[in-house]
C-alpha atoms as one frame of an Amber mdcrd trajectory, in Angstrom:
protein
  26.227 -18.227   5.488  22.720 -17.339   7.061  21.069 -19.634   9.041  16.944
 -19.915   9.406  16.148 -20.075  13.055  15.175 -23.827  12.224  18.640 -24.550
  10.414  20.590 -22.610  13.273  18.654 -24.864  16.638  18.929 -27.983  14.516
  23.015 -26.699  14.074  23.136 -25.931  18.034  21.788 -29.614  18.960  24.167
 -31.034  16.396  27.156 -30.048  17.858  26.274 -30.073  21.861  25.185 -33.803
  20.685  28.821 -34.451  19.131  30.622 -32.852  22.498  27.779 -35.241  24.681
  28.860 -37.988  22.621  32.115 -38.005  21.733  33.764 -38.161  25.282  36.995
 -40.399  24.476  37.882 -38.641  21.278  38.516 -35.536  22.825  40.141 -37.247
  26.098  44.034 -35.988  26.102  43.592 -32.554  24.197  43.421 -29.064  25.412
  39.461 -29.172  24.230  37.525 -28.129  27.683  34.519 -30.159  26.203  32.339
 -29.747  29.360  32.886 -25.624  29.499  31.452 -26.238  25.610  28.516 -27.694
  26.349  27.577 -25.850  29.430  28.089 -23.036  27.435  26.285 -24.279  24.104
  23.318 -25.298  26.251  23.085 -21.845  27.521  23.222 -20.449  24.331  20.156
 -23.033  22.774  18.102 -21.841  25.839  18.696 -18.220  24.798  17.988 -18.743
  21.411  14.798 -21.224  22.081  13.772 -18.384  24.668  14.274 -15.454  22.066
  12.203 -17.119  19.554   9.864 -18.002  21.541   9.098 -14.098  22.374   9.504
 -13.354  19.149   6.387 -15.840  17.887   4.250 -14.247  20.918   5.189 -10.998
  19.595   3.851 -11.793  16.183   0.578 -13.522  17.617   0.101 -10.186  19.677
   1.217  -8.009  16.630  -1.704  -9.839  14.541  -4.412  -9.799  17.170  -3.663
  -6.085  17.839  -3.908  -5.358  14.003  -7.432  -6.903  14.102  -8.405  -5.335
  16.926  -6.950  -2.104  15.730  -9.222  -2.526  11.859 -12.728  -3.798  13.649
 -12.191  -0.256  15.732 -11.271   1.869  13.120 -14.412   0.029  10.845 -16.629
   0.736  13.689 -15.347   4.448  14.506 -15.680   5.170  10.972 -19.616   3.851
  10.436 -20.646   5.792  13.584 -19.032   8.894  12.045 -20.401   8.383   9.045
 -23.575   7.854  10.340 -23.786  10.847  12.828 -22.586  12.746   9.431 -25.971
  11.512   7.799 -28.032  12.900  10.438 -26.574  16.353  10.157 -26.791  16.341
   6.893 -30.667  15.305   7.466 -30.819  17.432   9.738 -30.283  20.649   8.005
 -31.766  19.717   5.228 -30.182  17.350   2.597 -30.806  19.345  -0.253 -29.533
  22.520   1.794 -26.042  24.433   1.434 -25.073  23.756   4.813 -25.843  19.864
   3.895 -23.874  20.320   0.425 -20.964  21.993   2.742 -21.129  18.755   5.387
 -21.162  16.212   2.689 -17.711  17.930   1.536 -15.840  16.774   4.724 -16.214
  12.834   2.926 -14.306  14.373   0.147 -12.140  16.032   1.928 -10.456  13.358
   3.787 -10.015  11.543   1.168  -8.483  14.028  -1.151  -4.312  13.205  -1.669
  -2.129  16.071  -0.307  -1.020  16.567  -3.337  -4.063  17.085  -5.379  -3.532
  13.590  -7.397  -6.640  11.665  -7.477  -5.036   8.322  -8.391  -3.749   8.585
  -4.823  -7.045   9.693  -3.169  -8.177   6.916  -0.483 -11.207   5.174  -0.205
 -12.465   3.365   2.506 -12.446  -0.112   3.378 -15.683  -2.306   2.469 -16.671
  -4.334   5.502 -15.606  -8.146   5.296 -19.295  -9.575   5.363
């Protein structure tokens, strides 16, 4: 059976709060009850530890994907801008400008000639 993270904690505090608890019912037997809850309380802390990294990670993960999209966005316009001036510059209704407005194609053309699989790039969030 698979545990959640949330199902496995809640399971970990369960049982190191029956071994607190239950002192006198395990008085007598071969059960080293204190060696179990030192050692489930180290294992809680590890897991409370690992998944706290973990949700850091995924903040970070997220942040660094937005980050990562605004700078690709804003690489892309300035490209595509200094694309428009060369264009302008030579003329737009030149070969050389016919020749330059080809590179737009060009990237987005599949590898394998399919247009259905051609990109396109992403509109700006407003």
């Amino acid at each position: 059976m698979k545990l959640t993270s949330t199902e496995l904690i809640g399971f970990l505090e369960l049982v190191l709060g029956l071994l607190q608890r239950e002192t006198k019912a395990f008085e007598g037997s071969a059960l080293d009850r204190e060696r179990l809850v030192t050692m489930l309380q180290g294992h809680l802390a590890a897991v409370l530890k690992a998944n706290s990294d973990q949700e850091d990670l995924k903040e970070k993960a997220v942040e660094s994907t937005l980050v990562a999209t605004a700078t690709q966005r804003e690489a892309y316009v300035f490209a595509s801008g200094a694309l428009d001036m060369a264009i302008a510059a030579v003329g737009k209704d030149s070969l050389e400008a016919a020749n330059y407005r080809r590179i737009r194609s060009r990237v987005r053309r599949p590898a394998n000639g399919d247009p259905a699989e051609a990109s396109a790039p992403v509109p700006a969030d407003p």
